[in-house]
N, C-alpha and C positions, 0 to 999 in steps of 0.2 A: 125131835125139835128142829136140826137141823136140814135144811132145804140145801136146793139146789145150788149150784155156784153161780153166782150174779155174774161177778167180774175178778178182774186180776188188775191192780193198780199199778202203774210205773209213772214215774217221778224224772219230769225231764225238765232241763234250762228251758230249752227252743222247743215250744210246741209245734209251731209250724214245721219247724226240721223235722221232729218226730214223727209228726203227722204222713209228713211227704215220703218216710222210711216205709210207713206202711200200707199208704197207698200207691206210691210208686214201684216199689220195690217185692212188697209180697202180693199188690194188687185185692187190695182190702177196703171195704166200704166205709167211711166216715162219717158220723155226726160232724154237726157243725160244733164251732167252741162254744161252750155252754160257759159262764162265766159265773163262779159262785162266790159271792164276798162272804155268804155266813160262816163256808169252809174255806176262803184264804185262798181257794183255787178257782184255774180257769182248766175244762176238760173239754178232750175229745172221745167221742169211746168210737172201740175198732168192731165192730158189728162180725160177730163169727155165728156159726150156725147154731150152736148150744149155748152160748157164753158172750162173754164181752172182753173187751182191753179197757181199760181207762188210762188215756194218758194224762197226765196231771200237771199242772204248770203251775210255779207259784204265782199268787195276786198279791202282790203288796208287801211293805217290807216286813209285817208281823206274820204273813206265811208259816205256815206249819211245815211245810214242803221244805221250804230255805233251808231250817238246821238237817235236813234229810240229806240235803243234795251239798251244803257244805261236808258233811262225815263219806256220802258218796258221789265227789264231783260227775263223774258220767254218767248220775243219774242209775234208775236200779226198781225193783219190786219195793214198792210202798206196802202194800197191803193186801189181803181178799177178801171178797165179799159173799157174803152166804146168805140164802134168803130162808126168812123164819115167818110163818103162817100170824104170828101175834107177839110181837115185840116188844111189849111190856109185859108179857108172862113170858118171855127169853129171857130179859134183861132180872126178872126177878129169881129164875129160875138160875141161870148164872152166879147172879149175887149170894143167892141163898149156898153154892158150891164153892164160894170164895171168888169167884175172879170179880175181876175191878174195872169198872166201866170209866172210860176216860169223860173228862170234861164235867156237867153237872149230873150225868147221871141221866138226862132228859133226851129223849128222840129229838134230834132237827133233821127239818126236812133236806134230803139228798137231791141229787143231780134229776135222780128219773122222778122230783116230787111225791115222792115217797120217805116217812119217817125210817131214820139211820142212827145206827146207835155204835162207839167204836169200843172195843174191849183192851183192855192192857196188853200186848206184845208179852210181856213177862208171864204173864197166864196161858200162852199156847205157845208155847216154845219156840217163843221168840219171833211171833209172827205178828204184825198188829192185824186185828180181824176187825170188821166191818159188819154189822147184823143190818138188811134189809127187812121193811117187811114187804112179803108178798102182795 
């Protein structure tokens, strides 16, 4: 069921600062900020050859990001994402094993417009996971 790795999410105050850590610093390709109000964030991703970075910024003051970045002020690993071939037979298949899909249960659409679904942290040891689909 499980696919590739999409990306690897970090949770930062300053996008821009972030941004500029890793295209100055490791000399890394960037998206432009993608700005998502249905997820509360505004993103960058860091374009690697197999994978992605997402850096994540909060939008607004009811951000999901905020309490993340209050418990870890300099920011930190948010989440990872894994791509699944059909995403509502992931999320059923999951469900049917116990674990516990955050929010309504319902795919919304992610950064790359594509349906995303996020899993409870406390079901994968304490990671929060992200299901893309392919």
């Amino acid at each position: 069921m499980i696919g590739r790795l999409n990306h690897v999410a970090i949770a930062v105050k300053d996008l821009a600062a972030a941004a500029a850590v890793y295209r100055d610093t490791l000399g890394a390709t960037l998206s432009e900020a993608l700005p998502q109000p249905e997820h509360g964030v505004t993103v960058i991703f860091v374009e690697l050859p197999n994978s992605k970075i997402e850096l994540l910024e909060p939008l607004g003051a009811n951000s999901p990001i905020n309490a993340f970045l209050e418990r870890n002020p300099g920011g930190g690993i948010h989440h990872v994402c894994y791509e699944v071939d059909d995403i509502l037979a992931a999320r059923d298949r999951m469900k049917a094993q116990g674990a516990r899909i955050l929010g309504s249960g319902e795919p919304k659409i992610g950064a790359h417009g594509k349906p995303v679904l996020f899993m409870h942290p406390k079901d994968f040891l304490g990671t929060l996971v992200e299901l893309e689909q392919a």
